[in-house]
C-alpha positions, 0 to 999 in steps of 0.5 A: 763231774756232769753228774756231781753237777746235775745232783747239785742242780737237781738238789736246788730244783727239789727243796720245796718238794722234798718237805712235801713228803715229810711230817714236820711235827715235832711229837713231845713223846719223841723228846723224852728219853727212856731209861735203856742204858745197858745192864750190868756185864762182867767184864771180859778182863774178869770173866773168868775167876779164880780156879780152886786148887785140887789136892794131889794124892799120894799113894802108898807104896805097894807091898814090894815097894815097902820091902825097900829100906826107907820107902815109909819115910819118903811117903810120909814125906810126901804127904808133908810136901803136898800138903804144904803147897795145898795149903798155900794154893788155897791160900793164893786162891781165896786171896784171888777170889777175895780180890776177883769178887771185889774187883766185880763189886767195884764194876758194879758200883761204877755201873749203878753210878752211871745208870744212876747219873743217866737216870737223873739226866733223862727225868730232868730231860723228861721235866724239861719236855714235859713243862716245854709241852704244858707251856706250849699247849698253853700258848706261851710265846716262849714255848712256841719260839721253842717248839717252832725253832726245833721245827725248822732245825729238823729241816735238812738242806743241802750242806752248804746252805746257812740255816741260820735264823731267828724267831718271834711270835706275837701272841695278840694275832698268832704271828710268828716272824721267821727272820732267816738267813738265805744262802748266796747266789754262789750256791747255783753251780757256776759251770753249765757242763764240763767237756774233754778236749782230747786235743789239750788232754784237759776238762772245760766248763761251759759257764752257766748263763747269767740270766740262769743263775737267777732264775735258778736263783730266785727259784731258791729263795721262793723254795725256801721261804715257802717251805719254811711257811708250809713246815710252820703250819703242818707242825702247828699241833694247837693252832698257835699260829695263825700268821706266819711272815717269812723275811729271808736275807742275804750277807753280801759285799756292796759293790759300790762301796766294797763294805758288808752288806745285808739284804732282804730278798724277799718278805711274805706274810701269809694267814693260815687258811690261805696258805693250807689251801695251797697245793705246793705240789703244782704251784708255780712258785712266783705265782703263788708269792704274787698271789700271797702279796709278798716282796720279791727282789727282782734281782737276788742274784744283784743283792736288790733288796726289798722292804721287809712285811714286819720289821722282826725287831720291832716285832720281838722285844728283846732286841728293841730294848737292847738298841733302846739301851744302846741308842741315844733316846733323846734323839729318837722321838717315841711316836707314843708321845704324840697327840692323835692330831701331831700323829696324824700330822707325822704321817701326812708329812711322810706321805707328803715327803714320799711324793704324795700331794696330801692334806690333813682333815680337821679333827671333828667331822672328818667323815672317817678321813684323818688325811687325803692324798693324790697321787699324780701318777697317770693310770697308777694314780688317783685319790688315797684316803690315809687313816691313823691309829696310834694305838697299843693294842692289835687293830682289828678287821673293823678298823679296816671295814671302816677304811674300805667303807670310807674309800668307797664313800669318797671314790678313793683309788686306795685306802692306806691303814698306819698304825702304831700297833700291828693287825690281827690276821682277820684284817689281813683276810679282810684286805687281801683282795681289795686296794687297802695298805695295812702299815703297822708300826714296824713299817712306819718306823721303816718308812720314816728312816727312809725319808731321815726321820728317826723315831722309835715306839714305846708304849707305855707300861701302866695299864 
């Protein structure tokens, strides 16, 4: 029981380590199927055909044999005999090879049949592979949720982990989103050790502490948005994408109020370049999520969410317009409609409610500024320069550069970025390392709900 307990820790130790040594990319020639369905064989039931019949020989009777009365007669007899069931055994056996050798044809026909149906599966199998291949080395958002979907399917975890997700790519800033199901803290091993009391003739589990459920805990969740990440980008064959962000939650029970629940554990947006200079070999793993920027639960194992980076149904389309369908839309202003200064207001008066004392600049003569905030906090506080895009299209590094240029003419402490869009990863990179808050449109319609205001984007159709 000791070692089936150490195997299941050491497991849960080892998930990002054992990705390290395996190619996670996906070969198109390995998909196609070739054509080795078995040849024809006889089967054994007919294996063996019917025997031709010899005929017998009757041999005259001798001299002395001749000498007794009636011999002549018998012989002729005889011959009569014999050659009347030679006749009827070589009848059965052309009637037997007749049915023997149709009974092979028919064999016959049911194997070509069937090599016939497996040859028409594997060219359209191979169609299959090879359209999926042309539209993914044409970047088609379709093509790449495929392929990377068959990616993170051929990863292999511990049984009893969910591996249930879903994906979305935006093909503007070659963002892939990975929404994905973590397993629940029930997978740390309750038990620490198990003793023999000879005393009572009986087995103890010495329960695991608390404090090390969670580290084992967040050790897992961290394992696995950094694997799925780093299996993600080795099997990009084309460079398609460019950002990957990592939203992995939990199905769990609301203490409080005894009801379903679904948390957010931990969200993490990580550019290509940066993520490819990591060695996942020697990292520490809460380190290197720090260092990425990304939203950790400080308590998993409580069901503490965290806001998600990207909101995935903002992001993929499909699911936007089924609650477009579902939900009342006169009751859920489209932000799109807004004037540029009624969007400035709105997001001033979010800031506002989030506790920020904030004024609006006028329209003109702004000096790049479309509101200012303070924060009154001591030490964390200070001057926010806020600016607003409502914009259709990927803001771009320069919308960002003009952001950090303002801050620095107005002294700020912090440049905050909304937009309605989202960002390319140029102006990820730009903002890495510098006191600057991108908040795309998924994340605004998030705040927003937060402080009970529904809204909703749509952007408009025409061009």
């Amino acid at each position: 029981m000791n070692a089936d307990l150490a195997s299941e820790v050491s497991e849960l130790n080892a998930l990002l380590a054992h990705t390290l040594s395996i190619n996670d990319t996906i070969q198109f020639d390995d998909l196609r199927l070739e054509d080795d369905f078995p040849a024809f064989t006889i089967p054994t039931a007919l294996a063996q055909a019917p025997t031709a019949p010899v005929r017998n020989t009757i041999r005259p009777p001798g001299f002395v044999a001749r000498m007794v009365p009636g011999a002549s007669k018998r012989h002729q007899q005889a011959l009569l005999i014999e050659e009347q069931r030679f006749s009827e055994a070589i009848s059965a056996y052309e009637n037997a090879a007749i049915k023997h050798t149709s009974a092979i044809n028919n064999e016959r026909k049911k194997h070509k049949t069937s090599h016939d149906l497996f040859l028409a599966k594997v060219r359209q199998r191979n169609q299959e592979v090879d359209e999926l291949e042309n539209a993914y080395r044409n970047a088609e958002a379709d093509a790449i949720v495929t392929y990377n979907t068959m990616v993170l399917e051929k990863s292999r975890y511990p049984e009893n982990f969910p591996q249930e997700f879903r994906l979305a790519y935006v093909p503007e800033s070659k963002e892939l989103v990975v929404e994905y199901e973590l397993p629940p803290v029930a997978i740390v091993p309750e038990a620490d050790s198990y003793k023999y009391v000879k005393s009572s003739d009986s087995i103890n589990g010495k329960p695991r502490k608390k404090a090390d459920i969670k580290d084992l805990y967040q050790d897992v969740v961290a394992s696995v948005a950094l694997r799925t990440i780093h299996e993600i980008f080795e099997a990009d064959q084309m460079d398609c994408v460019q950002v990957a962000v990592f939203n992995g939650f939990v199905h769990g029970v609301n203490p409080a109020t005894g009801k379903d629940m679904t948390s957010h554990l931990i969200s993490v947006r990580a550019t290509k370049e940066t993520f490819l200079g990591i060695d996942l070999a020697r990292i520490d793993k809460k380190a290197c999520l720090r260092n990425l920027g990304a939203n950790v639960s400080p308590r998993p194992d409580e069901l503490q969410a965290v806001k998600p980076i990207v909101d995935f149904n903002r992001i993929d389309k499909r699911f936007v317009e089924q609650s477009d369908v579902l939900a009342d839309l006169e009751a859920r202003p489209n932000l799109m409609d807004l004037s540029p200064f009624e969007f400035e207001n709105l997001v001033s008066n979010l800031f506002d409610r989030m506790g920020l004392e904030t004024k609006q600049t006028r329209s003109s003569r702004d000096g790049g500024v479309d509101a200012v905030a303070f924060d009154a906090r001591p030490v964390l506080g200070g001057k926010v320069v806020i600016q607003c895009k409502r914009y259709r299209n990927t803001v771009g590094v320069s919308a960002v550069r003009d952001l950090y240029g303002t801050m620095l003419n107005e002294g700020a402490n912090k440049g905050i970025l909304v937009a309605t869009s989202g960002y390319g990863q140029d102006a990820f990179e730009f903002s890495k390392d510098k006191p600057i808050e991108l908040i795309d449109g998924g994340g605004l319609l998030y705040l927003l709900k937060e402080v009970g205001v529904n809204a909703r984007i749509v952007f408009p159709t025409d061009g």
